[in-house]
C-alpha positions in Angstrom: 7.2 30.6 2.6 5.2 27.8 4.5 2.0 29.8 5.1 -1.4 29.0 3.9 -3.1 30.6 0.8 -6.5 32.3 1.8 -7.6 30.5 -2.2 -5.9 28.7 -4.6 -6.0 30.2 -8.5 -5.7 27.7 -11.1 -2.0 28.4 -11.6 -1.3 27.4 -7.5 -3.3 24.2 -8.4 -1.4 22.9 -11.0 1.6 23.7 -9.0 0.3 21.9 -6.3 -0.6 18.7 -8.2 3.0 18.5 -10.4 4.3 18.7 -6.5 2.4 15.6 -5.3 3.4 13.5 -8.7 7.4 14.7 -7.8 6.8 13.9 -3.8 5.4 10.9 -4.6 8.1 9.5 -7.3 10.6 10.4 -4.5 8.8 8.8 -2.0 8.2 5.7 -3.8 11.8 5.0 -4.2 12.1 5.8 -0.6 9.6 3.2 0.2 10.4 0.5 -2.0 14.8 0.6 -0.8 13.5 0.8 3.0 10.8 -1.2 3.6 8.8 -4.7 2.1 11.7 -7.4 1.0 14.4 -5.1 1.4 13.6 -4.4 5.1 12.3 -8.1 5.7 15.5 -9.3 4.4 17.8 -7.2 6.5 15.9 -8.0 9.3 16.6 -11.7 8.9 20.5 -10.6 8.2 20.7 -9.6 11.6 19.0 -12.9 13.4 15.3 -11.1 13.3 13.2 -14.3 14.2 9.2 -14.6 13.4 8.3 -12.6 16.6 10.3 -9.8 15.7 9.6 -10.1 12.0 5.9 -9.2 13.3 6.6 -6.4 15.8 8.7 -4.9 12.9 5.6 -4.9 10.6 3.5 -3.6 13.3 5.2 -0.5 13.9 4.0 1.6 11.6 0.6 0.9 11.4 0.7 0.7 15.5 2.6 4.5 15.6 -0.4 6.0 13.6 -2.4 6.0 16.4 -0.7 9.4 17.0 -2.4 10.8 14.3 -5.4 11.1 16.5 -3.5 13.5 18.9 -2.2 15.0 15.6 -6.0 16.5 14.9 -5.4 18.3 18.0 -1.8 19.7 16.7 -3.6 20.6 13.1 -6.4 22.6 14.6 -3.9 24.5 16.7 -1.6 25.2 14.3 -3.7 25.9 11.1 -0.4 24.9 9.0 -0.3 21.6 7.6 2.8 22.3 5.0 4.7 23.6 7.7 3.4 20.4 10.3 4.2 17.9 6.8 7.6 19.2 6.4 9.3 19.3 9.4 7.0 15.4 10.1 8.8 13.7 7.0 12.2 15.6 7.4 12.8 14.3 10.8 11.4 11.0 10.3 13.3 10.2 7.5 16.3 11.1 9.7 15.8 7.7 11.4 16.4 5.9 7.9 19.5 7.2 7.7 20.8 6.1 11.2 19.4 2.4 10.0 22.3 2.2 7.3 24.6 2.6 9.9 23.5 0.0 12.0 25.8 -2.6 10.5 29.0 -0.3 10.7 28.1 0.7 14.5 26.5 -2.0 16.3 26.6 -5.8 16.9 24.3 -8.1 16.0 21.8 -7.9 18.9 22.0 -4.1 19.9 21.6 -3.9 16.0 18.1 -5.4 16.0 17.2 -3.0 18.8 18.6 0.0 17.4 16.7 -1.0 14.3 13.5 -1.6 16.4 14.3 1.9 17.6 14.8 4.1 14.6 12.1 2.7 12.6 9.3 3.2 15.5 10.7 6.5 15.8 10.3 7.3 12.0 7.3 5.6 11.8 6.1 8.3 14.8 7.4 11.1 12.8 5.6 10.3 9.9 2.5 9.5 11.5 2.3 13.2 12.7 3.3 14.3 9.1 0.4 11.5 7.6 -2.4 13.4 9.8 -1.9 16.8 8.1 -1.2 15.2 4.7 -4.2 13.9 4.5 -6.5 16.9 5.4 -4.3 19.0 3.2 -4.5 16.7 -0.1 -8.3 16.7 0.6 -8.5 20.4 -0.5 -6.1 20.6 -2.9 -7.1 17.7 -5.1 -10.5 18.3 -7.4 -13.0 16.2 -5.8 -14.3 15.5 -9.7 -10.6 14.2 -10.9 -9.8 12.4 -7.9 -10.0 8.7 -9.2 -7.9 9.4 -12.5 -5.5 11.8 -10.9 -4.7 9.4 -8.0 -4.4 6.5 -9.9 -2.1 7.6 -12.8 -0.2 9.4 -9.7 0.7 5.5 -8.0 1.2 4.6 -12.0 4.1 7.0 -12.1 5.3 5.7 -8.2 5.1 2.4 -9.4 7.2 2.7 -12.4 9.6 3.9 -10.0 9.4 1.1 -7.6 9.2 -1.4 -10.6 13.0 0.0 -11.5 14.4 0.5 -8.2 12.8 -2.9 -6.8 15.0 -4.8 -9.5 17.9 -2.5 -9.0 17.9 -3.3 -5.2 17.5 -7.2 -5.8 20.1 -7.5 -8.2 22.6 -5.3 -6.7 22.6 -7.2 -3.6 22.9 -10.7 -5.5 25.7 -9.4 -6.7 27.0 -7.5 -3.5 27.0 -10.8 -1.9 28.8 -12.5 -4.6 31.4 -9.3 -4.5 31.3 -8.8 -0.7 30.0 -12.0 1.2 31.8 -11.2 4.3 30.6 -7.7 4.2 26.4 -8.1 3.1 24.8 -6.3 5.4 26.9 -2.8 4.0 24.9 -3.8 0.8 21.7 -3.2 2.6 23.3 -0.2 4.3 23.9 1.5 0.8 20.0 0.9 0.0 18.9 3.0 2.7 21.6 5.3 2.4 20.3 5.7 -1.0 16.4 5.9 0.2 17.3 8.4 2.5 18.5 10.8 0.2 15.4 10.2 -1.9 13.1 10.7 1.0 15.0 14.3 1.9 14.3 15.2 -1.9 10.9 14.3 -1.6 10.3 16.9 1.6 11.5 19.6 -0.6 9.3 18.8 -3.1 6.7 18.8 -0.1 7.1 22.3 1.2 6.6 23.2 -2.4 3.1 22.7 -2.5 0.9 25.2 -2.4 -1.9 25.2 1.3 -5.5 26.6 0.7 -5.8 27.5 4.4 -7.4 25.0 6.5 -11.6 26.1 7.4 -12.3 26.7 11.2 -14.3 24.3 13.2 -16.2 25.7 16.3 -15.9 22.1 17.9 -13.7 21.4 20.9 -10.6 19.0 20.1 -12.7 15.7 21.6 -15.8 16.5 20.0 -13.5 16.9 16.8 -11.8 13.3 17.4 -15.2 11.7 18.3 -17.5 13.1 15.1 -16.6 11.0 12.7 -18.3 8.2 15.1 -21.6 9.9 14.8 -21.5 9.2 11.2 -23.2 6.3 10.4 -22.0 6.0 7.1 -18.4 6.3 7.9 -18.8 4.4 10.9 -19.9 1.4 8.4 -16.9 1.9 6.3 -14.1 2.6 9.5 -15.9 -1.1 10.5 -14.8 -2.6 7.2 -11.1 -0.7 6.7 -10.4 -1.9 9.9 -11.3 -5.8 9.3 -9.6 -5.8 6.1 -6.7 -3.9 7.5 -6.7 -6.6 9.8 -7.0 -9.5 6.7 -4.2 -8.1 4.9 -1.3 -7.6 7.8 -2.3 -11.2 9.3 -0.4 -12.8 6.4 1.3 -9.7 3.9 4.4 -9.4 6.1 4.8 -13.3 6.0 4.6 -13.7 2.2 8.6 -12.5 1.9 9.6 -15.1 4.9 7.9 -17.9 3.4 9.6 -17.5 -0.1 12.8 -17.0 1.6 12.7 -19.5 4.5 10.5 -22.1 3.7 10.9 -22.2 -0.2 14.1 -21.3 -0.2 13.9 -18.5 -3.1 16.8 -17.0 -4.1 16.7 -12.9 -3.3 16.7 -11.9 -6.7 13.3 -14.4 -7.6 11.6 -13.2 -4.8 12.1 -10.0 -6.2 10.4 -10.5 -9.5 8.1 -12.0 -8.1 7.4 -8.6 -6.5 8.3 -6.8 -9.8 5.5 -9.0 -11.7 2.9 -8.4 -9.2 3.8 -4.5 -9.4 3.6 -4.5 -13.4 -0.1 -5.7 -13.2 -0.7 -3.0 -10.3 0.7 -0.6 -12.4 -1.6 -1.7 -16.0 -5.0 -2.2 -13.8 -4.3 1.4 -11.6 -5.6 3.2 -14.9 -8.8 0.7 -15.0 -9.8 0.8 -11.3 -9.6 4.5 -11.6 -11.8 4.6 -14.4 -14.1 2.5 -13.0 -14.2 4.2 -10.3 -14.8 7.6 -11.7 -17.8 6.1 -13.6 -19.1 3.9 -11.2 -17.7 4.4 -7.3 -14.9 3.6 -5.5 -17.1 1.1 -3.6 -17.7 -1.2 -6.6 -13.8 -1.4 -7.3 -13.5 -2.2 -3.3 -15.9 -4.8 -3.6 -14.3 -6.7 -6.6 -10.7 -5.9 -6.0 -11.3 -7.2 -2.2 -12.9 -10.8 -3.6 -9.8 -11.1 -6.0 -7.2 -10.4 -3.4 -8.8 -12.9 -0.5 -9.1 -16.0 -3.2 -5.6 -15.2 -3.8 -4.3 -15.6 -0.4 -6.3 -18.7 -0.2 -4.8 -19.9 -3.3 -0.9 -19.7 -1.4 -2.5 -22.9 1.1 -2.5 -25.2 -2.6 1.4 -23.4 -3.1 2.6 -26.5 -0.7 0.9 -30.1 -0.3 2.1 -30.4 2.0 5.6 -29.9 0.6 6.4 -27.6 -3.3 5.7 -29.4 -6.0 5.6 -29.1 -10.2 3.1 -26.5 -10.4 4.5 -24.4 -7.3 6.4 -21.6 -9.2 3.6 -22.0 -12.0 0.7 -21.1 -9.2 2.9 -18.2 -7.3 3.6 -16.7 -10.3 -0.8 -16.7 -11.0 -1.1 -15.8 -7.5 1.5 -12.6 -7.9 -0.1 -11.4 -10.8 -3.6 -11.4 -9.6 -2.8 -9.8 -6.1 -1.3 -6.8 -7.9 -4.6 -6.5 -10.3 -6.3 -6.9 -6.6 -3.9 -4.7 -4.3 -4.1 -1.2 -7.0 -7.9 -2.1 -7.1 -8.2 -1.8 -3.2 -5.4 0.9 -2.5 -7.3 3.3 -5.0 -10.4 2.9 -3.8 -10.0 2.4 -0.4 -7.4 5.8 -0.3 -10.6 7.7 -2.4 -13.4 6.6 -0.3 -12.1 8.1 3.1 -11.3 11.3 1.0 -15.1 11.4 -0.7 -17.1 10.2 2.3 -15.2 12.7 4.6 -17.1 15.9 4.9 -15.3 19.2 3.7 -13.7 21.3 6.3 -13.8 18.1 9.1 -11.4 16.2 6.5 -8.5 15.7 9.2 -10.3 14.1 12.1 -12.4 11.9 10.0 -9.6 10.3 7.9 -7.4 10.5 11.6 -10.1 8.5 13.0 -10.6 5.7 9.8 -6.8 5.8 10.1 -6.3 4.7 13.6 -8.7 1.7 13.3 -7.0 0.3 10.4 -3.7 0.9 12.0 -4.8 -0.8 14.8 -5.8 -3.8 13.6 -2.9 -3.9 10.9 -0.4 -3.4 14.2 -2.3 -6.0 16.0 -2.4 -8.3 13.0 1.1 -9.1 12.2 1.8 -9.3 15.9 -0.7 -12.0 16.3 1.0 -13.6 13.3 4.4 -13.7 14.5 3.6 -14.8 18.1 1.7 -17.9 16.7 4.3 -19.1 13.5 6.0 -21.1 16.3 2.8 -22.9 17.7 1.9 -23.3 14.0 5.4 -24.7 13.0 5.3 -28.5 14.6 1.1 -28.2 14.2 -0.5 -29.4 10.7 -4.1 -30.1 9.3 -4.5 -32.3 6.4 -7.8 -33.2 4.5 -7.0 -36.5 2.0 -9.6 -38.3 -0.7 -8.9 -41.8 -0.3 -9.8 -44.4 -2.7 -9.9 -48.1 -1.5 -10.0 -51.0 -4.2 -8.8 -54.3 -5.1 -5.2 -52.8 -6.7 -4.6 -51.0 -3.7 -5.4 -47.1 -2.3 -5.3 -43.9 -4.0 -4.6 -40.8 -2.2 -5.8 -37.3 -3.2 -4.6 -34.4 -1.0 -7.0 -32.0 -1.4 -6.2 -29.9 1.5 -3.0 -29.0 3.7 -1.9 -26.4 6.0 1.0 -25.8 8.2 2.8 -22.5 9.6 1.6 -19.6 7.6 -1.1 -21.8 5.5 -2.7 -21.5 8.9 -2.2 -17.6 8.5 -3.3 -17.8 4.9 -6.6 -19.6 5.9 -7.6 -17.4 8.5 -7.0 -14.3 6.5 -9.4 -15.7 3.8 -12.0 -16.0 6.4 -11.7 -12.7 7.8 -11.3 -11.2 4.3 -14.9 -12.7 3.7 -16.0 -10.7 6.9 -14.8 -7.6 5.7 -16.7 -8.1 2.1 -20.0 -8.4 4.5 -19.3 -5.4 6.2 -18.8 -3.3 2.7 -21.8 -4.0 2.1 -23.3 -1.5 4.3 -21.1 1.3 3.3 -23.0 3.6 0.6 -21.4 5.7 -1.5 -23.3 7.1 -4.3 -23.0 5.4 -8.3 -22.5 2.3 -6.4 -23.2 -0.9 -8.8 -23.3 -4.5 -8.0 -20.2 -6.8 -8.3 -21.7 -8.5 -11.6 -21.7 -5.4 -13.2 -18.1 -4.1 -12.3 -17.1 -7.5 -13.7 -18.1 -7.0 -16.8 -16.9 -3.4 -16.9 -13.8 -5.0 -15.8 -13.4 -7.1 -18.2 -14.7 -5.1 -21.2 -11.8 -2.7 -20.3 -9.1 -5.7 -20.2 -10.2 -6.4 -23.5 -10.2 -3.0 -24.9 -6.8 -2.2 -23.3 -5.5 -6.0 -24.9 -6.5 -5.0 -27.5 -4.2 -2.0 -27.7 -1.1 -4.8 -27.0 -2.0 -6.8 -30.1 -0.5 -4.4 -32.9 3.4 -3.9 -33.3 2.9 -0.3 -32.1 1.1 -1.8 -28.6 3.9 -4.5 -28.3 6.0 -1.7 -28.8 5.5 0.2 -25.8 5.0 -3.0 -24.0 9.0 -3.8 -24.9 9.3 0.3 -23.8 7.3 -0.1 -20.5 10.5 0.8 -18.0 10.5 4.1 -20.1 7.5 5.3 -20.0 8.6 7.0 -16.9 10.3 9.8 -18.7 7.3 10.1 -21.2 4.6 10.2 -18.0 6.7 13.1 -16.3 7.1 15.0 -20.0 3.3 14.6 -20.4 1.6 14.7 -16.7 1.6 18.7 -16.9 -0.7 18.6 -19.8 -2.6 15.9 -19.2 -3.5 17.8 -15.9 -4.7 20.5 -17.7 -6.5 19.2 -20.1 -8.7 17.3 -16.9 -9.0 20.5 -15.6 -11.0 21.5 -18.9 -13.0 18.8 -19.2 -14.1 19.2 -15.2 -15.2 23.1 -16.2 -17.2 21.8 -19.1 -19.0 19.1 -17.3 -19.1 20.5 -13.7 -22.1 19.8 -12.0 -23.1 20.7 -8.3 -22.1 17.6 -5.9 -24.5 16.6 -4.5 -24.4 17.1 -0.5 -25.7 13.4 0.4 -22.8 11.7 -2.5 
């Protein structure tokens, strides 16, 4: 059942992509009740401090370091549906065994237990992750890749849209309900992602494996080729530092809402909810753009937009919230989202383009562990230093003197995670530098994809400014139902349009 197909027909194609739209719906929903806020919050249920807040964000980009032992596994075994299955059944397992924490252990052997079953999982997947990868670079069409990918994390993040304000207001009211019991109202979210993760291996094994092409190098020569590429050594160099920009301050953003704003659960969750509803509108754009132009262009702009909004979070507190706090995180949420499906779409297609055919696993195993380094490292580094940073401040005033007296103007003021927030702007602007040297072919300078950009904003706003487009805007948490009904045909009609228009790749794109 599990064995690789010598060539997949058209037929085994479509059945493959329909299975990785399902996997990922499942997954998503997996994700989104395990992990981010959810996962943050429990954490802090159970007397998590900053420390382990960071060493629980640095597991799973840490664990997929395995993935470069994986190559070895994948070459062996020549079955990466089989190596994917079994990876995500028994790492989804672990998620289970975290709902049960509050019913089976105190508060401290909790936190380890939870320590334990998500480094495991994390592990797991890692191992599944390796083979995934390789495997979705040969079933995908190369030429499609942008628009299928990106209308595939628009279904996902319908999903997580729905389920994210499910979660938050189920356990508002769980705690209202149940306030001696809330951590079993965290326990049911996992219990629940769980069973969505198991439904999303089945839909896994379901998908069809062109078998995977020979190579006649040894398993070290295979882990260290994609270093020999100069090319994909420039863009390893810039995933990592903006792996590195992004988990220095994206696990903290949930604690500093909670803790030092004080936001209510259910807020912080919209918040989240109105950053995903941009992601979800620009994921179509990006993946246009990056169809017509390349997926370095949309990296290059998306990248800008996301660094000046973390620098924007320092102005969120001067040095304490003020009137136009809510007013500047609600800004900040919606451009992050327009930044982070801008970034995920084309950093996700750029390893998959720039990684030669046939030596697809150790390539995107190699860009892999870099950026999971630094994003382990990252957090880690962020958590150790939240204490230092917590009695520490820097403050930059405008001070007018005159006869009437003095006028202050804070212009500048960081403290705890501003620090964090700074830092990452810095090292975001690093990264930018270092994109700069990747090449990809259709490339275009930044100026360009803002206009682009914007001409498609307008066009798509455009659409929203009749009673039919603020129709389907009033719709938007059903257009799930019409994306599933309609991503079969859409699919094929693609799959037209790339016969028409195929033309030879060429070998140096």
């Amino acid at each position: 059942m599990l064995k690789p197909i010598d060539t997949l027909d058209k037929r085994q194609i479509q059945k493959g992509l329909n299975g990785v739209i399902r996997d990922g719906v499942a997954s998503q929903i997996m994700v989104t009740l395990t992990s981010g806020t959810f996962l943050v919050a429990f954490a802090l249920k159970l007397g998590a401090s900053n420390l382990v807040i960071g060493l629980l964000a640095a597991i799973p980009p840490l664990v997929q370091i395995i993935q470069l032992p994986s190559i070895y596994l994948v070459e062996r075994i020549k079955n990466r549906r089989l190596i994917t299955t079994l990876g995500a059944l028994v790492s989804r397992i672990f998620l289970l065994l975290i709902a049960l924490i509050p019913f089976l252990f105190k508060e401290e052997a909790g936190k380890v237990v939870l320590f334990i079953s998500l480094l495991l999982s994390s592990a797991f997947a890692a191992v599944a992750t390796c083979s995934w990868n390789s495997w979705m670079r040969d079933v995908i069409p190369q030429e499609n890749m942008g628009k299928f990918m990106g209308r595939k994390m628009r279904i996902a993040m319908l999903t997580g849209i729905f389920f994210s304000l499910a979660g938050g207001y189920f356990i508002d009211y769980w705690d209202k309900w149940f306030p001696e019991h809330n951590l079993a109202g965290f326990s049911l979210l996992f219990a629940a992602g769980f069973i969505a993760g198991e439904m999303g291996v089945y839909f896994i094994s379901n998908i069809p494996e062109p078998k995977l092409q020979s190579s006649n190098l040894k398993v070290f020569q295979i882990i260290f080729e994609p270093f020999k590429n100069e090319n994909f050594r420039n863009l390893v160099k810039f995933t990592g530092v903006w792996s590195f920009t992004m988990n220095l301050v994206a696990p903290f953003f949930t604690v500093y809402l909670l803790k030092m704003l004080k936001y209510d659960m259910s807020f912080v969750i919209i918040l989240s909810v109105i950053s995903q509803v941009f992601n979800f509108f620009f994921l179509k754009i990006w993946g246009t753009l990056s169809d017509k132009f390349s997926n370095k262009s949309v990296l290059a702009v998306s990248s800008l937009i996301y660094i000046v909004c973390v620098l924007a979070w320092t102005f969120t507190t001067v040095p304490d919230p003020h009137r136009f706090t809510i007013p500047l995180i609600i800004i900040i949420h919606v451009f992050m989202g327009i930044a982070i499906s801008g970034v995920t779409l084309g950093q996700g297609n750029i390893g998959l383009k720039l990684a030669p055919k046939g030596q697809a696993t150790a390539f995107l195993a190699a860009n892999t562990f870099i950026v999971s380094l630094a994003a382990g490292i990252a957090p880690i580094l962020g958590g150790t230093f939240a204490d230092f940073f917590e009695v520490r401040s820097l403050s930059w005033d405008f001070t007018w003197t005159g006869p009437h007296g003095d006028f202050i103007l804070p212009t500048l003021s960081l403290q705890r995670w501003d620090f964090f927030f700074f830092i990452a702007f810095l090292t975001g602007l690093i990264a930018l530098q270092r994109l700069t040297y990747v090449k990809e072919k259709g490339e275009v300078e930044e100026k360009v994809m803002l206009q682009e950009l914007l001409s498609e904003v307008r066009m798509r706003m455009r659409n929203f400014s009749t009673l039919g487009g603020m129709f389907t805007l009033f719709n938007f948490p059903f257009a799930l139902v019409n994306q599933a009904k309609t991503i079969k045909d859409v699919i094929v009609q693609g799959k037209r349009v790339k016969a028409k228009n195929y033309k030879k790749p060429d070998k140096n794109s």
